[in-house]
N, C-alpha and C positions, 0 to 999 in steps of 0.2 A: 766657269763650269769645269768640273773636274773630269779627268779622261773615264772611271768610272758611270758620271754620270752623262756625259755624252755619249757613250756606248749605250747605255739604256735608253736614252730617248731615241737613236737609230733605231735599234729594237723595237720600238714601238710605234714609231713610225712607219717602218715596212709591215709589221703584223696589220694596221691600220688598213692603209693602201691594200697589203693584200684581200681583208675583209671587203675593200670596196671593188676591187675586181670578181670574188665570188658572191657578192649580193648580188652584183649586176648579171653575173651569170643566172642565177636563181629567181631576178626576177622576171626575165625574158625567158625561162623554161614552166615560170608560172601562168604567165601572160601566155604563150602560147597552149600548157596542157589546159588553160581555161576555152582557148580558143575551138580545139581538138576535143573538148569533152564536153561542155556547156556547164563544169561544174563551177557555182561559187565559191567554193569551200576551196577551190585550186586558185582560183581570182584571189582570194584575200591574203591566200600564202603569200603568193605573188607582190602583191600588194604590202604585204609587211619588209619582205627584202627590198623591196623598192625605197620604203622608211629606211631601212639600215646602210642601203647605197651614201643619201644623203648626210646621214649621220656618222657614217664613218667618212665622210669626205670632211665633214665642218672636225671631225674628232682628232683628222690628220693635222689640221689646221692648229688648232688648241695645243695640240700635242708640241708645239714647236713654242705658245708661248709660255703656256704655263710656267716652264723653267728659268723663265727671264728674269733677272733680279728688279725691284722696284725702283720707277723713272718719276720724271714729272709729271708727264702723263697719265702713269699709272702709278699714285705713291704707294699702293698698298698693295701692288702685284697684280700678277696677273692672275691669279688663282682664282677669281669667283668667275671664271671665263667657262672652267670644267665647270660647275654646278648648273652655269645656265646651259650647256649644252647638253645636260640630264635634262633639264626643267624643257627646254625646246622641243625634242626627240621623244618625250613621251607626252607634250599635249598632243605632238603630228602620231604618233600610234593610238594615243583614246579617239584623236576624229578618225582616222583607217577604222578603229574596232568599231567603234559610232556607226560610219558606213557601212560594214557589211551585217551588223546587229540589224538596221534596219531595214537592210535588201531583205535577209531572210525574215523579217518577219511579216511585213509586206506579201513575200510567198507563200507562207503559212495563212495568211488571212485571204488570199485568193483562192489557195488549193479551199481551207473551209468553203469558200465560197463558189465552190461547185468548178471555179476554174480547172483548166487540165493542165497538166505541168510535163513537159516534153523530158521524156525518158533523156538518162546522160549516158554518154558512148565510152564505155569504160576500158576499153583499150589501149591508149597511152597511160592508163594510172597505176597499173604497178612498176612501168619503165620508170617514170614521172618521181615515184617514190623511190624508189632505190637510190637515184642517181641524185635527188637534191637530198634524203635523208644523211646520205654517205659526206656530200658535200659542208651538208652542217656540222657534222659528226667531227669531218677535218677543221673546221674552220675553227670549233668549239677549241677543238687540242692547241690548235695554233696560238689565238688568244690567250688560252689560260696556262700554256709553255713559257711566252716571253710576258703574262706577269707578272709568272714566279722569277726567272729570268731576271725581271725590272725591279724587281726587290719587290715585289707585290703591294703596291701603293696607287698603282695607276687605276683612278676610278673608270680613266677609259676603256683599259683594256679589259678589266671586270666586267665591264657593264655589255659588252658587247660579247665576250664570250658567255654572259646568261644571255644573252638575247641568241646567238647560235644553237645554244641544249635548246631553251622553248621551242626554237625553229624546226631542231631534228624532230624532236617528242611529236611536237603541232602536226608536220608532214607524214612521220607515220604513222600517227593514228587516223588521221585525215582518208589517206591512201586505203590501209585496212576496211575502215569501215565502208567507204566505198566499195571497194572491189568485195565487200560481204552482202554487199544490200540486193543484188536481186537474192540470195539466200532468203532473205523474207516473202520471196514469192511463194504460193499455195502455202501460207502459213495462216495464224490468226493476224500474224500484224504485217502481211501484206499490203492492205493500205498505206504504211507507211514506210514503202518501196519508193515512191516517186516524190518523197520529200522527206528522204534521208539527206539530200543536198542541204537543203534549208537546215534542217534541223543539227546537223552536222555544223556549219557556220555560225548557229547559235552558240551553241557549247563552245568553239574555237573560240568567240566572242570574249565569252565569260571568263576560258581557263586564261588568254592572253591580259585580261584586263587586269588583275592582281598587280602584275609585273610594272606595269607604269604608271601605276595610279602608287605602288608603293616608292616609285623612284619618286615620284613627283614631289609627294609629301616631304621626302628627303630632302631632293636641291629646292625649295621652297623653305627649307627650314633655314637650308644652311645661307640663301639668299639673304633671307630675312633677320640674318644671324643668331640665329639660335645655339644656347650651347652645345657643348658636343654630349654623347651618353655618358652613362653613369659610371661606367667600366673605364672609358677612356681618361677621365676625372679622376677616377679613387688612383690608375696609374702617375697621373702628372702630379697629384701631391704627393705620393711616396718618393718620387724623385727629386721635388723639389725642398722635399725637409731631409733626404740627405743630401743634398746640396747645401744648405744652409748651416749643417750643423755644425759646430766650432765655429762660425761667422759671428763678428759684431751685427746679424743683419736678423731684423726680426720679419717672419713673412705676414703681412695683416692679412691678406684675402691673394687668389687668383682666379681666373678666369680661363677658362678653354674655349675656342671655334673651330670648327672644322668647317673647313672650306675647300670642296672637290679632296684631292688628294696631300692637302697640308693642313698641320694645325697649327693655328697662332693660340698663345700662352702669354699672357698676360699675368706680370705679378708686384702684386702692390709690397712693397719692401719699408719698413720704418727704421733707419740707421741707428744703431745704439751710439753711436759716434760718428764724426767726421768721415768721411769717403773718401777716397782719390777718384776721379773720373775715371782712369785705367784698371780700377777692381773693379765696378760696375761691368765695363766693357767686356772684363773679362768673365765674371758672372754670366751675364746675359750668352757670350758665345758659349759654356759649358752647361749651360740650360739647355741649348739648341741643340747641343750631339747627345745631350744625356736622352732628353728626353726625346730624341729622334727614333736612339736607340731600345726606346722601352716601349715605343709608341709603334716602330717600325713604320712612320712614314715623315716626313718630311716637315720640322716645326721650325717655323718661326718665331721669335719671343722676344718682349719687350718688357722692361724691368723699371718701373716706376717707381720714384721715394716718395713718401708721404705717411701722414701719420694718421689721417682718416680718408681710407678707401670711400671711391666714389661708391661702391654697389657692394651689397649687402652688410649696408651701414643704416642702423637704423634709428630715424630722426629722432631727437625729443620729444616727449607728448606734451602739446602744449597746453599749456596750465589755465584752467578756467578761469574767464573775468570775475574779480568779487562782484 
């Protein structure tokens, strides 16, 4: 590991740790304005930093192997380590949004149902608001400082400072509409004074579920090894046919993966002539920095000979019996 690159994983290791000391702040000032108000909508806040405690703890964790070069143990890296630690971190935020989707709606079919719903003590909620919206607001900076900082590659530190903005956004509008809702009293929509709580936690529901249902999709693609986008692609052949040009080396096909915060490259090569094993080597390391630097993150690549690619080679049709 180069001094470079151990400076950045420092870096992103302290920004980590530090997110898990102020999630854990924010979810004990959520748990408590839940306790101090009766409202759900401060419970689920609560409840989503409570998520990000643990996820920024497994993310510190990741954070130390990702950059490990490949063992026996591990012959192909450590890199699908980030993808599952997306894919884990947002099935535990769809069961949270699950849970408080259906506290509220449960309220909602009891208020219908003539139940009475105990008024919420709204005095800790604009303290509540200021002091975890600010909170998020810092944390958000912090995270997306060190991973522009980290050469801006780190799916972790991205994915945590979007979860910070939702957090601020979430909290103050939360807070707002609360501290607005006896405002609907002696109005027409008065009634729907004493389950602005509920209805409040619906919406939270709905705006927070986007966010991990689209990561999800993601480290499930990339588990699964799907290739990487179309953008990413049309870059790694431009760099790879100038690479090639003036070469005895004809390119037949390549392949892109993205995997968390690296992509492996893959290229099927058919020699016009004999090779030395030491032009290979040396091809395949100037693949790595070219296209590292075109990709701006971290690629790994392997350089295959052969004269018919495995994939996207397409078989003979085979000829009907007389």
């Amino acid at each position: 590991m180069t001094h470079s690159t151990a400076m950045a994983r420092r870096l992103e290791l302290r920004s980590l740790r530090f997110g898990v000391w102020a999630n854990a702040v924010m979810t004990l000032a959520g748990l408590s304005a839940h306790v101090l108000t009766g409202s759900s909508a401060l419970l689920l806040d609560g409840l989503y930093s409570a998520v990000l405690v643990g996820s920024s703890l497994i993310a510190s964790r990741i954070c130390r192997n990702v950059v490990r070069p490949p063992d026996r143990g591990w012959p192909y890296g450590y890199e699908g380590q980030e993808a599952l630690y997306v894919l884990f971190r947002s099935l535990v935020l769809l069961g949270v949004i699950g849970f408080g989707f259906s506290s509220a709606f449960a309220t909602l079919i009891a208020w219908w149902g003539g139940a009475v719903i105990s008024p919420l003590r709204l005095q800790p909620v604009a303290i509540y608001t200021l002091a975890i919206t600010g909170c998020c607001a810092l944390l958000a900076w912090r995270h997306h400082r060190d991973w522009r900082r980290t050469g801006s590659v780190s799916l972790l530190l991205q994915t945590e400072a979007r979860n910070a903005r939702i957090d601020a956004l979430i909290t103050l509008a939360t807070g707002l509409a609360l501290l607005a809702s006896p405002l609907f009293l002696g109005t027409p929509l008065s009634a729907l004074a004493s389950i602005t709580d509920a209805l409040l936690v619906l919406l939270v529901s709905l705006v927070l579920l986007r966010e991990p249902w689209m990561a999800l999709r993601q480290a499930m693609a990339q588990a699964a090894g799907c290739s990487a986008d179309q953008d990413v692609l049309e870059r790694t052949r431009a760099v790879l046919m100038q690479q090639l040009v003036g070469l005895q080396l004809q390119m037949m096909d390549f392949t892109v993966q993205q995997l968390g915060r690296t992509a492996f490259v893959v290229v099927y090569i058919n020699p016009v002539e004999p090779q030395d094993g030491f032009v290979i080597d040396g091809l395949r390391h100037q693949i790595d920095q070219r296209c590292s630097s075109a990709l701006g993150r971290p690629v790994r690549s392997e350089v295959i000979l052969t004269v018919n690619p495995p994939i996207h080679h397409l078989d003979p049709t085979p000829q009907a019996a007389p």
